[in-house]
ROGU-920244 format. One record per residue (C-alpha): residue in three letters; x, y, z. Coordinates in nm, 2 decimals, padded with zeros to 4 digits. Each point is the difference from the previous one (the first is absolute). Example, Ala and Ser with C-alpha at 12.3 -4.5 7.8 and 13.67 -1.06 7.14 Angstrom:
2
<vexti><residu>ALA</residu><c1>01.23</c1><c2>-00.45</c2><c3>00.78</c3></vexti>
<vexti><residu>SER</residu><c1>00.14</c1><c2>00.34</c2><c3>-00.07</c3></vexti>
END
This chain:
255
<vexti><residu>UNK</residu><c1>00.00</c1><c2>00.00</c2><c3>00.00</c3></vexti>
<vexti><residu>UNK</residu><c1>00.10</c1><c2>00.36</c2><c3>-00.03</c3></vexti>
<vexti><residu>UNK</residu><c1>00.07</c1><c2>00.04</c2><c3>00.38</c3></vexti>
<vexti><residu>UNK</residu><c1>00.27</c1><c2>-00.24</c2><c3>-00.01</c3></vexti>
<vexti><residu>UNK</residu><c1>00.27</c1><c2>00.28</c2><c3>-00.12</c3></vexti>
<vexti><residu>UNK</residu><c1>-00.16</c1><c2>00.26</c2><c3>00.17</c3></vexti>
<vexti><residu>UNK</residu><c1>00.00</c1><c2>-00.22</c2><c3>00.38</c3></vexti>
<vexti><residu>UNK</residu><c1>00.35</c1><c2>-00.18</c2><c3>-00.10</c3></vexti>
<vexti><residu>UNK</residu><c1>00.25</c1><c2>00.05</c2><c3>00.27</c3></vexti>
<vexti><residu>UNK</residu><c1>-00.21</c1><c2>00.20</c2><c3>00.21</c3></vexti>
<vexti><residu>UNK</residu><c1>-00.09</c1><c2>-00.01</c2><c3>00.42</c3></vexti>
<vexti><residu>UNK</residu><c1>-00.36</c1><c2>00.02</c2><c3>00.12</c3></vexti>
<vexti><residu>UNK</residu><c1>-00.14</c1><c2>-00.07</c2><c3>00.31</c3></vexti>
<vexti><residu>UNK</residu><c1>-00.33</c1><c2>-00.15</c2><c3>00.04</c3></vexti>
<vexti><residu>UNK</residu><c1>-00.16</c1><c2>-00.05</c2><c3>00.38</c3></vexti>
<vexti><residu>UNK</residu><c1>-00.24</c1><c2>-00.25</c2><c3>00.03</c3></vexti>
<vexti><residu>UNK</residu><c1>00.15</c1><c2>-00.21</c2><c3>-00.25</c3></vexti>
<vexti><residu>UNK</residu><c1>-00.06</c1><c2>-00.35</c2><c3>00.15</c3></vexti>
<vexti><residu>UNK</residu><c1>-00.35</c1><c2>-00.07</c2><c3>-00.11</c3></vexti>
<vexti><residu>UNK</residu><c1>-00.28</c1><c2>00.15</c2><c3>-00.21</c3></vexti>
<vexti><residu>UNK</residu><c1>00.06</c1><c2>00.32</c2><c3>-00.23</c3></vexti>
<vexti><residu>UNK</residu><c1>00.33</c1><c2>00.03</c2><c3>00.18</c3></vexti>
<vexti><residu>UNK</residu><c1>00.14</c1><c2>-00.29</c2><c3>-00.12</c3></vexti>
<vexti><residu>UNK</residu><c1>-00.14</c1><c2>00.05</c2><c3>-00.37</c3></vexti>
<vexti><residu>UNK</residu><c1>00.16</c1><c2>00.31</c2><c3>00.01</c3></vexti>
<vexti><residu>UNK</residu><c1>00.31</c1><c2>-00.15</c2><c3>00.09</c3></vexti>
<vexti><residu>UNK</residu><c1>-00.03</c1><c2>-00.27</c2><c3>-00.30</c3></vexti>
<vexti><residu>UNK</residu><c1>-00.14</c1><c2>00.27</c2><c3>-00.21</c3></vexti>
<vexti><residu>UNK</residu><c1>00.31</c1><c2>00.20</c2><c3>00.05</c3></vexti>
<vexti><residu>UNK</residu><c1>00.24</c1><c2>-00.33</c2><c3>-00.04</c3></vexti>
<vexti><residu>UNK</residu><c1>-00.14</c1><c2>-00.10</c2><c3>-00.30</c3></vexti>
<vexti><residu>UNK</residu><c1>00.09</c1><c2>00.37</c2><c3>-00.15</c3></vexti>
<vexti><residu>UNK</residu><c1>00.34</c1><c2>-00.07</c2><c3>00.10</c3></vexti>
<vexti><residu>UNK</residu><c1>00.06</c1><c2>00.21</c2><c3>00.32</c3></vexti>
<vexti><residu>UNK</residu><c1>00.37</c1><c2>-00.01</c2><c3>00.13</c3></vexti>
<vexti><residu>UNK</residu><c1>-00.10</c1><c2>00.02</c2><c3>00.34</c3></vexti>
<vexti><residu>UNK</residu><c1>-00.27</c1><c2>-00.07</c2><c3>00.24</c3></vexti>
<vexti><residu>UNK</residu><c1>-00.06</c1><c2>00.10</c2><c3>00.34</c3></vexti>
<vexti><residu>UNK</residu><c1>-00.23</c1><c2>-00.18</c2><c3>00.18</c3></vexti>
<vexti><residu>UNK</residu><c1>-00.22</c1><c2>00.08</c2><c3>00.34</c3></vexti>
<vexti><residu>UNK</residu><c1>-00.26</c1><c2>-00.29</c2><c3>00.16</c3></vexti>
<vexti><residu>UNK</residu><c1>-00.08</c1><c2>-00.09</c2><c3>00.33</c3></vexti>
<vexti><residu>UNK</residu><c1>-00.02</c1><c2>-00.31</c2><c3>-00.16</c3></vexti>
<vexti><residu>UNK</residu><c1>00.41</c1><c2>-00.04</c2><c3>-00.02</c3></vexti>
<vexti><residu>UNK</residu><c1>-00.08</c1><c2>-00.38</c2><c3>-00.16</c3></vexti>
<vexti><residu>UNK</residu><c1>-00.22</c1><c2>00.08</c2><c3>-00.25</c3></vexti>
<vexti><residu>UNK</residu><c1>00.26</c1><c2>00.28</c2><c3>-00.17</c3></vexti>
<vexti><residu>UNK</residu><c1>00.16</c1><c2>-00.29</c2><c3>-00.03</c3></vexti>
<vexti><residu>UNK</residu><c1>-00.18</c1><c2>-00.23</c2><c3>-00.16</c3></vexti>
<vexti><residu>UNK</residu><c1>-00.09</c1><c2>00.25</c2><c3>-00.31</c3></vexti>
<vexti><residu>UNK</residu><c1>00.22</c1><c2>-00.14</c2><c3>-00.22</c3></vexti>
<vexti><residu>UNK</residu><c1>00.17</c1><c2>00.29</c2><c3>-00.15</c3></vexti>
<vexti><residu>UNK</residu><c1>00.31</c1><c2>00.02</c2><c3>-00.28</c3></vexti>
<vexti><residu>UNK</residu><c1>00.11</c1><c2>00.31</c2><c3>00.09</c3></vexti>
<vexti><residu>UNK</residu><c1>00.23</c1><c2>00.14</c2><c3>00.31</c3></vexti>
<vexti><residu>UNK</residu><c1>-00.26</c1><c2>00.00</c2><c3>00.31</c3></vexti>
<vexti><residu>UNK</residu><c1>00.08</c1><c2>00.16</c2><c3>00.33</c3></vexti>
<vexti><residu>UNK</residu><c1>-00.27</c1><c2>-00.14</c2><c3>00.21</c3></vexti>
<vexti><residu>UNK</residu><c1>-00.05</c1><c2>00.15</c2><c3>00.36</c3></vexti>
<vexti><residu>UNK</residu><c1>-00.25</c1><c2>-00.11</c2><c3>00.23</c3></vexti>
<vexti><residu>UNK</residu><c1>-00.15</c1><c2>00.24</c2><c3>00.25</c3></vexti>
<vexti><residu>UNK</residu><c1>-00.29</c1><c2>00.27</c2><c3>00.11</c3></vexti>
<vexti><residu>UNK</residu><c1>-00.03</c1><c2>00.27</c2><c3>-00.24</c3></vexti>
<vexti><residu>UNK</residu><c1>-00.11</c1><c2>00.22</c2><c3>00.31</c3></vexti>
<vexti><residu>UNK</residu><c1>00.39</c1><c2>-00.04</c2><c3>00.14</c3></vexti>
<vexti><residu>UNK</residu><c1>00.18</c1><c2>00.26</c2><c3>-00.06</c3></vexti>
<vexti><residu>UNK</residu><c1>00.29</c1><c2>-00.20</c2><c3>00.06</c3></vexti>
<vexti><residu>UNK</residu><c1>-00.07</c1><c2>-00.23</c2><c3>-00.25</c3></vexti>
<vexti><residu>UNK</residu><c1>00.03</c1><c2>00.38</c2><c3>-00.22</c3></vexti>
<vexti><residu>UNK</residu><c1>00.30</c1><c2>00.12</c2><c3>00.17</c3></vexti>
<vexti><residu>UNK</residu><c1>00.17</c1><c2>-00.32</c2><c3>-00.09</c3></vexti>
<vexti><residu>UNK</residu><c1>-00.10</c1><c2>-00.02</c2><c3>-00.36</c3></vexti>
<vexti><residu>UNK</residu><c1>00.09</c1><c2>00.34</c2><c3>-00.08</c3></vexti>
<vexti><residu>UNK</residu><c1>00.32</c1><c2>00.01</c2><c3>00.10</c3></vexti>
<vexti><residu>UNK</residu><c1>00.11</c1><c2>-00.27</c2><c3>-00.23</c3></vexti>
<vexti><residu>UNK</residu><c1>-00.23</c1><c2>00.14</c2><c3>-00.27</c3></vexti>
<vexti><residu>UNK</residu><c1>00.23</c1><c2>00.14</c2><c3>-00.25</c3></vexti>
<vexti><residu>UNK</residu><c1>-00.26</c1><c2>-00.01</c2><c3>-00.26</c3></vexti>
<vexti><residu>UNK</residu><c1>-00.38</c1><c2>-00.03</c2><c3>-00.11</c3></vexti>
<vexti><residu>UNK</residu><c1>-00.15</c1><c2>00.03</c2><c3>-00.30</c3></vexti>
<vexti><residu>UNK</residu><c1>-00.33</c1><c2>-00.10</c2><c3>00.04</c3></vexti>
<vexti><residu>UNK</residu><c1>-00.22</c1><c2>-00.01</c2><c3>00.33</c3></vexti>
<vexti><residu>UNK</residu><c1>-00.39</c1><c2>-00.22</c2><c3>00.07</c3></vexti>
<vexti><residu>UNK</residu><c1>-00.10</c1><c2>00.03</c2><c3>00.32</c3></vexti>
<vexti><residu>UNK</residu><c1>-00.28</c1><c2>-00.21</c2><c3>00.05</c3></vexti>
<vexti><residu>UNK</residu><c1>00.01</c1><c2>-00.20</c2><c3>00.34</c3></vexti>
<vexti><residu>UNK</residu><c1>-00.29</c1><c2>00.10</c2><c3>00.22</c3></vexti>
<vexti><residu>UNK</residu><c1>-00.27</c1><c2>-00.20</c2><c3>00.20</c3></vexti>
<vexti><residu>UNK</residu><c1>-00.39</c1><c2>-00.02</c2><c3>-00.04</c3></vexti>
<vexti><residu>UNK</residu><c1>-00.22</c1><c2>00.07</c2><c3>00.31</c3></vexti>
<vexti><residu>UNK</residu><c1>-00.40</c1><c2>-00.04</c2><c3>00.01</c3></vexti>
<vexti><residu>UNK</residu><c1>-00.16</c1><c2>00.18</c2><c3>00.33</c3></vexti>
<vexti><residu>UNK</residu><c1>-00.29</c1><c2>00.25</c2><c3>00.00</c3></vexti>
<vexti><residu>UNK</residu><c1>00.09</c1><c2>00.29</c2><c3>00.17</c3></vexti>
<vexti><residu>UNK</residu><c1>-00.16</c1><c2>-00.11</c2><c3>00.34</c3></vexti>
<vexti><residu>UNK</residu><c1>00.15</c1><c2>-00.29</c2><c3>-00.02</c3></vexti>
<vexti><residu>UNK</residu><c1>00.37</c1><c2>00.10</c2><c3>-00.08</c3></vexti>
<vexti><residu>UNK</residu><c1>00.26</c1><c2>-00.04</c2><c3>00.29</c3></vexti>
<vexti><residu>UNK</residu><c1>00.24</c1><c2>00.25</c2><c3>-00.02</c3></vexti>
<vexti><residu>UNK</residu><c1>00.29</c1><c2>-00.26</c2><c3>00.00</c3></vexti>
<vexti><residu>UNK</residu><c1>-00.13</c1><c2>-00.15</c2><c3>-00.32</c3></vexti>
<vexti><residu>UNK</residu><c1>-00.06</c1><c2>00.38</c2><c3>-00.15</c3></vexti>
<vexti><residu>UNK</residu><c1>00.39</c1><c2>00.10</c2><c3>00.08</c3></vexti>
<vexti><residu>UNK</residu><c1>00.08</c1><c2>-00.37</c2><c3>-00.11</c3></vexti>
<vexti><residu>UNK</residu><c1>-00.13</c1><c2>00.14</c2><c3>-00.35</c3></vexti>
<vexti><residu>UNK</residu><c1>00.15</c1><c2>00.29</c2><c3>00.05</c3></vexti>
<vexti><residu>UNK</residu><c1>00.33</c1><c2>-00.09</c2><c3>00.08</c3></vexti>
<vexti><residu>UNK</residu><c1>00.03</c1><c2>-00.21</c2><c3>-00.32</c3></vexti>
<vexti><residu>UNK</residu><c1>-00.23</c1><c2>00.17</c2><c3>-00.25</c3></vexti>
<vexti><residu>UNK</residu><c1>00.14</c1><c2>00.35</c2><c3>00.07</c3></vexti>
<vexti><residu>UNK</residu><c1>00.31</c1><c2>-00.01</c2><c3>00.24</c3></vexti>
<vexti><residu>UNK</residu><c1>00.14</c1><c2>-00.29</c2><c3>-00.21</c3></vexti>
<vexti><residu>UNK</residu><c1>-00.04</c1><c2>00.15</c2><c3>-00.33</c3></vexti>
<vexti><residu>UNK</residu><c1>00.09</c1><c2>00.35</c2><c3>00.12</c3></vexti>
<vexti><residu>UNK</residu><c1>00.31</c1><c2>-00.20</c2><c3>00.14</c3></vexti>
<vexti><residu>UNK</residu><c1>00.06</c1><c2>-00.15</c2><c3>-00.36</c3></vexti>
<vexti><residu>UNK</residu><c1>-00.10</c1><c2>00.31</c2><c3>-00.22</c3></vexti>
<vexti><residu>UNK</residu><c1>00.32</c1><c2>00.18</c2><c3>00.19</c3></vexti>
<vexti><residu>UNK</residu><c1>00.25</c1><c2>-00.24</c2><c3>-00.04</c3></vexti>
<vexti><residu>UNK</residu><c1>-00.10</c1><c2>-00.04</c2><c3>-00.37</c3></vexti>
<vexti><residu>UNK</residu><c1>-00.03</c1><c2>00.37</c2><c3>-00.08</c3></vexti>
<vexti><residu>UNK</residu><c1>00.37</c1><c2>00.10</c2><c3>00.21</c3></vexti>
<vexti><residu>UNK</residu><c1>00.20</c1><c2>-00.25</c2><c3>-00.24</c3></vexti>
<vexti><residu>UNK</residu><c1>-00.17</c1><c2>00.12</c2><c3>-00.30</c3></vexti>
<vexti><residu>UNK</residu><c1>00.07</c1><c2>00.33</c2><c3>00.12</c3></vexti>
<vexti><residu>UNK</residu><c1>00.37</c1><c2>-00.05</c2><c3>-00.01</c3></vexti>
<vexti><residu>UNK</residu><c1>-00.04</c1><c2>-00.15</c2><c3>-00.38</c3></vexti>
<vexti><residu>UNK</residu><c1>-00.24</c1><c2>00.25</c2><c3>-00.17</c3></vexti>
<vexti><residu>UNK</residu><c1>-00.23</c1><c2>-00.28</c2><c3>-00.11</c3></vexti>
<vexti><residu>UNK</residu><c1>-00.25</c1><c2>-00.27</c2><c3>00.13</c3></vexti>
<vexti><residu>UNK</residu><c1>-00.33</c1><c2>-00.09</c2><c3>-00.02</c3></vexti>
<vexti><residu>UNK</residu><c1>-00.26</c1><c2>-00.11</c2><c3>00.28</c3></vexti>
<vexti><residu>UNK</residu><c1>-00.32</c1><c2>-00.16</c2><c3>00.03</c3></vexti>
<vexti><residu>UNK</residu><c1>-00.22</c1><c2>-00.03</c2><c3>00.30</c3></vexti>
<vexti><residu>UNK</residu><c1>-00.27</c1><c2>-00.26</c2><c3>00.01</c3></vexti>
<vexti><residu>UNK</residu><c1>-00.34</c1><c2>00.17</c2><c3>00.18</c3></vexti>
<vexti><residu>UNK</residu><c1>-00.33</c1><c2>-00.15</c2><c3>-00.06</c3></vexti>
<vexti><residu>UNK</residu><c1>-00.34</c1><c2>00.10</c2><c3>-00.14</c3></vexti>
<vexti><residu>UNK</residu><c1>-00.10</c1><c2>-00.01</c2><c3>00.36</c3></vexti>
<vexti><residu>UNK</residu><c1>00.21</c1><c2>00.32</c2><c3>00.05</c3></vexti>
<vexti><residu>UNK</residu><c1>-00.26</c1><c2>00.19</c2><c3>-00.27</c3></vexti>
<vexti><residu>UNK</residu><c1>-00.33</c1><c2>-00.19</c2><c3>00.05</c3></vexti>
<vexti><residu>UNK</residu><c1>-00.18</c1><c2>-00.07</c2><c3>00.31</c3></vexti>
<vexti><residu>UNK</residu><c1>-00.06</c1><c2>-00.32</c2><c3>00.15</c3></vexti>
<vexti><residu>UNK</residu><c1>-00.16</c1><c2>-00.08</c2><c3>00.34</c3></vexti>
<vexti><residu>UNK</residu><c1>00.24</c1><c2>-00.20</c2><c3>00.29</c3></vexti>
<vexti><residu>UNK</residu><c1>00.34</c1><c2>00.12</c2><c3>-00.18</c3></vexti>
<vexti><residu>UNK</residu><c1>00.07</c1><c2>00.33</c2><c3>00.17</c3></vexti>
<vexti><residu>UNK</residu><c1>00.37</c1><c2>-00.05</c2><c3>00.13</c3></vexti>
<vexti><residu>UNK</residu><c1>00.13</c1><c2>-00.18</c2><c3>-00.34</c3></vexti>
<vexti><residu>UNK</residu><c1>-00.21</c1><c2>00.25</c2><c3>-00.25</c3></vexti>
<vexti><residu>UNK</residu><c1>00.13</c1><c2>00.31</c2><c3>00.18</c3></vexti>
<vexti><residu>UNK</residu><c1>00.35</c1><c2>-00.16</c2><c3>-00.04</c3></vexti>
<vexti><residu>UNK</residu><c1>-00.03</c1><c2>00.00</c2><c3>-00.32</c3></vexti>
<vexti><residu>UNK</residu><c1>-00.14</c1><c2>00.34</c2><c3>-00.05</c3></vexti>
<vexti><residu>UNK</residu><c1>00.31</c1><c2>00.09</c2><c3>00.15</c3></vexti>
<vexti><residu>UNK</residu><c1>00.22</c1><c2>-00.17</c2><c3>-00.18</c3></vexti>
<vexti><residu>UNK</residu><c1>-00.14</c1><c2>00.16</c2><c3>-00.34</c3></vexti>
<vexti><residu>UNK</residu><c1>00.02</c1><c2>00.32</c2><c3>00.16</c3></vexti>
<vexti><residu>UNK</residu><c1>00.36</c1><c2>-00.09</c2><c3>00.07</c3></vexti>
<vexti><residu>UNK</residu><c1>00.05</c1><c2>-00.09</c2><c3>-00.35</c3></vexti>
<vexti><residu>UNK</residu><c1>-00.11</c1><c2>00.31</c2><c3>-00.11</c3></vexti>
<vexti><residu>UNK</residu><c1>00.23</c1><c2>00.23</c2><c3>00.22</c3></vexti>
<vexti><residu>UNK</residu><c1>00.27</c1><c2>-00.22</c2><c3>-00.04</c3></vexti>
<vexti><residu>UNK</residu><c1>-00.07</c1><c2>00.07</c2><c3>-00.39</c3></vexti>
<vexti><residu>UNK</residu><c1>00.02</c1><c2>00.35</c2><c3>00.05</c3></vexti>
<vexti><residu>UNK</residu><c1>00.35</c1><c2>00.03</c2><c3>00.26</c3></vexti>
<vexti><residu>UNK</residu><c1>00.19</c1><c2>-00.26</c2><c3>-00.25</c3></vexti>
<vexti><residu>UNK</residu><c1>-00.08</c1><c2>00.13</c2><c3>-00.31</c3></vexti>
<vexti><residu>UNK</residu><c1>00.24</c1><c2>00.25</c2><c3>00.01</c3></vexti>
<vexti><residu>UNK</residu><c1>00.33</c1><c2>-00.24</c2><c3>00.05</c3></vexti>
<vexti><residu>UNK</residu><c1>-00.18</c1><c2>-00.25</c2><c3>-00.31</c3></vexti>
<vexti><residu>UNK</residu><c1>-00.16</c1><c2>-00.22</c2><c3>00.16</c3></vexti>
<vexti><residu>UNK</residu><c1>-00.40</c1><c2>-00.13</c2><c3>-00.06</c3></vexti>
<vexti><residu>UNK</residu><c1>-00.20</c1><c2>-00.12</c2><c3>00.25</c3></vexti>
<vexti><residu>UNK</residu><c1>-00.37</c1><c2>-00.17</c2><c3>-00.06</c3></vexti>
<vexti><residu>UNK</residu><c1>-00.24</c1><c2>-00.21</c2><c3>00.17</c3></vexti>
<vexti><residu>UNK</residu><c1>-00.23</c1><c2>-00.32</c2><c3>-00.11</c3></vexti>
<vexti><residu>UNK</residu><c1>-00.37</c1><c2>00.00</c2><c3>00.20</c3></vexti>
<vexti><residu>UNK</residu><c1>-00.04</c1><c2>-00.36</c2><c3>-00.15</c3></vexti>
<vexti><residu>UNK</residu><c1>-00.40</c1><c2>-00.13</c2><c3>00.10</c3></vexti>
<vexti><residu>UNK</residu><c1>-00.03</c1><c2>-00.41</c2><c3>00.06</c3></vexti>
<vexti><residu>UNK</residu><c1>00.27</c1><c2>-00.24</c2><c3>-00.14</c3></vexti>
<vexti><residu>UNK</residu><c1>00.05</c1><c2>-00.37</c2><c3>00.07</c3></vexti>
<vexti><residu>UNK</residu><c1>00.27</c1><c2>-00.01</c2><c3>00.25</c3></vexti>
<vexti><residu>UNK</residu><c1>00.07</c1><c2>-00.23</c2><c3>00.29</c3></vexti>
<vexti><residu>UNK</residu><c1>-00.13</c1><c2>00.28</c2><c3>00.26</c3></vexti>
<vexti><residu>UNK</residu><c1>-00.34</c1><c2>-00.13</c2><c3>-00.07</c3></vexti>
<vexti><residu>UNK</residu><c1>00.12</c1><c2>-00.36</c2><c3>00.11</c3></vexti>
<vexti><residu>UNK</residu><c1>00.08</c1><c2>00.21</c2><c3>00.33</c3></vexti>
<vexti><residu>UNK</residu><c1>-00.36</c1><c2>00.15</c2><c3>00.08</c3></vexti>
<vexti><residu>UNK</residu><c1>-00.19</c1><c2>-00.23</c2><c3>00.20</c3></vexti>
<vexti><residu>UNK</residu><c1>-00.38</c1><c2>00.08</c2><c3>-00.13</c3></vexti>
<vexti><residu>UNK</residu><c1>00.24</c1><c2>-00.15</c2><c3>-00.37</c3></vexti>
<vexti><residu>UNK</residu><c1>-00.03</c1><c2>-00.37</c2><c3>00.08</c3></vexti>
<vexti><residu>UNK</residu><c1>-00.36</c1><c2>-00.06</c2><c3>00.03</c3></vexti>
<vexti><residu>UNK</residu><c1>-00.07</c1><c2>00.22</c2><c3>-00.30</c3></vexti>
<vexti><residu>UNK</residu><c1>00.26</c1><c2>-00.25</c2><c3>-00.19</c3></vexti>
<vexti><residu>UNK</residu><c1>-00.24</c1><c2>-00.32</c2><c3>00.13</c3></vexti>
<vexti><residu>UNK</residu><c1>-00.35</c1><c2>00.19</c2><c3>-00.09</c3></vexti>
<vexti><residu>UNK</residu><c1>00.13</c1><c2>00.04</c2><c3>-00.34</c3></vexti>
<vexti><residu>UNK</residu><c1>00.19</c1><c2>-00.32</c2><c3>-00.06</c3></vexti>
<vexti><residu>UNK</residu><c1>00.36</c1><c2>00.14</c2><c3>-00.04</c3></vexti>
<vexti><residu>UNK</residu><c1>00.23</c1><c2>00.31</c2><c3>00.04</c3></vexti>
<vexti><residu>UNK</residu><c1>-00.03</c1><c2>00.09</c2><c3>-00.33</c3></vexti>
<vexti><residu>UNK</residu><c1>-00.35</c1><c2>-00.03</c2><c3>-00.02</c3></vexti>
<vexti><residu>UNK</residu><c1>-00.01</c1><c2>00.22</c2><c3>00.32</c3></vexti>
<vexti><residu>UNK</residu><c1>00.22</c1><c2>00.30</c2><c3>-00.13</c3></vexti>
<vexti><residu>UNK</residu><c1>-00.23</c1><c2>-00.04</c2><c3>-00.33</c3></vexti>
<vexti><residu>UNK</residu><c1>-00.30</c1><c2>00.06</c2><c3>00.15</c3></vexti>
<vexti><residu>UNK</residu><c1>00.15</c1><c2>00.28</c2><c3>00.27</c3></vexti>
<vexti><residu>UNK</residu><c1>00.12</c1><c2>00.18</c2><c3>-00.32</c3></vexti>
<vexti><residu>UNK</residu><c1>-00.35</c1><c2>-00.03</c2><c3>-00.19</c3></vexti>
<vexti><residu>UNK</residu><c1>-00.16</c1><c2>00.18</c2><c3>00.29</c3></vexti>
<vexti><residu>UNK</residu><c1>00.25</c1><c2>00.23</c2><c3>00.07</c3></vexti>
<vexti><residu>UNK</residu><c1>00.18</c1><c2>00.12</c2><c3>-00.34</c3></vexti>
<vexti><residu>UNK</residu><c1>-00.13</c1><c2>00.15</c2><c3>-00.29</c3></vexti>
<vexti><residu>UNK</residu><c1>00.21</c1><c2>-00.20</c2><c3>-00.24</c3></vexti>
<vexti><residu>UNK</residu><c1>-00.10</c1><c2>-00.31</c2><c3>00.17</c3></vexti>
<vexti><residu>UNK</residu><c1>00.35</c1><c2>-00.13</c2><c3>00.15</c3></vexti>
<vexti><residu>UNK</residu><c1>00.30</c1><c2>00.06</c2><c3>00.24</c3></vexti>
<vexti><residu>UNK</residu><c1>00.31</c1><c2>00.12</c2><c3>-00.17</c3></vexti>
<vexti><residu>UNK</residu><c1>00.27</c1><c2>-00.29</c2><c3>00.00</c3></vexti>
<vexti><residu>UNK</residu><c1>00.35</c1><c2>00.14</c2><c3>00.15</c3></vexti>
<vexti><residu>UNK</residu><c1>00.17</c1><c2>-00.04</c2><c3>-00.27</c3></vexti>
<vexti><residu>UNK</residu><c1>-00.17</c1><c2>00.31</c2><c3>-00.20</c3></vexti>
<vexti><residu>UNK</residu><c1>00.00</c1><c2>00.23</c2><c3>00.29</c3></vexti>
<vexti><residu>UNK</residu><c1>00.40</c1><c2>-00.10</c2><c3>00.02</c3></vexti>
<vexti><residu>UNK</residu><c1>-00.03</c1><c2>00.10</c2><c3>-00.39</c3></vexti>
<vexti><residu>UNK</residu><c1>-00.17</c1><c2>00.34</c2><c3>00.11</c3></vexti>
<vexti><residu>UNK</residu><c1>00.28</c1><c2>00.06</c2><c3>00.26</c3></vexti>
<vexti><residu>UNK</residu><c1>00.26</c1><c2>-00.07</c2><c3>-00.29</c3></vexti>
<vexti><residu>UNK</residu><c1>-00.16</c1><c2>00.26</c2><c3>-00.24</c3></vexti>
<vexti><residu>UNK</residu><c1>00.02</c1><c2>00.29</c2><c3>00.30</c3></vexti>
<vexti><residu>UNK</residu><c1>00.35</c1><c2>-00.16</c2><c3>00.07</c3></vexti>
<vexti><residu>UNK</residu><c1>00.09</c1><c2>00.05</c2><c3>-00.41</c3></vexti>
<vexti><residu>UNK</residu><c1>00.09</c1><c2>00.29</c2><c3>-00.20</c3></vexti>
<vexti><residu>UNK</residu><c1>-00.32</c1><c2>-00.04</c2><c3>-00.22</c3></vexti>
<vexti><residu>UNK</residu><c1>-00.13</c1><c2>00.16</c2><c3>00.34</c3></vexti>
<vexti><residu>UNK</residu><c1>00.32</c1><c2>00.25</c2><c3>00.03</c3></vexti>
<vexti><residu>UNK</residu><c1>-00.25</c1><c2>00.32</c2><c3>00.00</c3></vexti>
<vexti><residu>UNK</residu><c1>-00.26</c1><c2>-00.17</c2><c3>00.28</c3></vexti>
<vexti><residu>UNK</residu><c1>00.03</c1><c2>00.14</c2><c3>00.31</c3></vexti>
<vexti><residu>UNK</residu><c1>-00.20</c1><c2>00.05</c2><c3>00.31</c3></vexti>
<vexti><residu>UNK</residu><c1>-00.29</c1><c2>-00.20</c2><c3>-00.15</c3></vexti>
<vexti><residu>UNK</residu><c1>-00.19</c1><c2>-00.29</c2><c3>00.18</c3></vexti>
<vexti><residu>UNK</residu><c1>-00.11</c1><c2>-00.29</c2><c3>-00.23</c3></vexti>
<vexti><residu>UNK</residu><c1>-00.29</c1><c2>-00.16</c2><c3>00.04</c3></vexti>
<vexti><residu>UNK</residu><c1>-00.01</c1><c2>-00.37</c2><c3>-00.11</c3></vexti>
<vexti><residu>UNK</residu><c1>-00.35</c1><c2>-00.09</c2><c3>00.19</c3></vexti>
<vexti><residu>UNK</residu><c1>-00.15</c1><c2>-00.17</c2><c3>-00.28</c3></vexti>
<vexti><residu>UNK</residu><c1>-00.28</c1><c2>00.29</c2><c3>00.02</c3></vexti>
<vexti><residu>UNK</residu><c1>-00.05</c1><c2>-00.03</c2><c3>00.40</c3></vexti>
<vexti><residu>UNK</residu><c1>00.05</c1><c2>00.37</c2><c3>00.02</c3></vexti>
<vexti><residu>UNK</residu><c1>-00.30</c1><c2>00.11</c2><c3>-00.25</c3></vexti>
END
């Protein structure tokens, strides 16, 4: 593909990488021929088990550590390309919500990638260059009942985006956010109302299918591997005047 010359040789950084749109991203950007990965999970095993050609620098840990930031930046020399998507979901109504599980959110969603949006954007300072993506969610635009602490995350985070746009602009560097609506992850796997929807409906697949008919204009839930293809395009130069911009890719949830 095109990207390959354009990504050869390069460093990015993708958080989040060990499982769902992380990890596509991370094959998404192998497959284009990236130098260099650096990779952040929780889930220090399953960076491992991605099964990727190029140089990989995984690191396990807590996005929310600033130690974890302090450490990586000082043996950062370069980055070209930045997609911070690790975050958590949380489902409370308001008078239900602890506030333990709403800094929990918090501390991830926002802390975390504030955390990760510095690092990126101080060594792409030093270079003149770089590119960044933040993942957000449709539930950061549209309103939905029982998600206050993870949909005012994500409002943050493409508010973030957007000032982030406007401060880095100046030493060349672009910064965008994806608000992506459902897509067929494990993080479904991880709910607990998931599994007897999966036995009502005879399988997981049926289950998503029939979520996605009720809930999505288009009638489906993306699969990861075209919202890592969106991330790529904001990554690319084919986006190189796209700045400060949110993308939707909700399948029509937000109409």
């Amino acid at each position: 593909m095109s990207g390959e010359s354009e990504f050869g040789g390069k460093v990015a950084l993708v958080t989040g990488a060990a499982s769902g749109i992380g990890a596509a991203t991370a094959r998404w950007l192998d497959a284009c021929g990236i130098g260099e990965l650096i990779l952040i999970d929780m889930d220090r095993g399953g960076l491992g088990a991605l099964g990727l050609s190029c140089k990989v620098n995984a690191l396990g840990g807590d996005i929310a550590d600033p130690s974890l930031w302090k450490l990586l930046e000082r043996d950062l020399p370069r980055l070209d390309y930045a997609v911070l998507k690790a975050g958590i979901a949380s489902n409370d109504d308001i008078v239900d919500l602890d506030i333990a599980n709403w800094r929990k959110t918090m501390a991830v969603n926002l802390d975390g990638t504030f955390l990760s949006l510095r690092t990126a954007l101080r060594a792409m300072k030093r270079q003149g260059s770089g590119s960044v993506v933040i993942t957000a969610s449709v539930s950061g635009i549209k309103v939905a009942a029982g998600t206050a602490a993870y949909s005012a995350s994500k409002a943050a985070t493409i508010q973030l985006a957007k000032v982030a746009a406007a401060e880095a602009a100046k030493f060349g560097v672009r910064v965008n956010a994806i608000a992506p609506g459902g897509v067929d992850t494990g993080i479904w796997d991880r709910a607990e109302w998931f599994a007897p929807l999966v036995e009502q409906h005879g399988g997981r697949d049926q289950a998503l299918a029939a979520m996605a008919k009720d809930a999505t204009p288009i009638g489906r839930f993306a699969r990861a591997d075209e919202v890592a293809a969106q991330i790529g395009f904001l990554l690319s130069d084919a986006a190189a005047t796209i700045t400060g911009t949110c993308l939707l890719s909700d399948g029509g949830v937000s109409l």
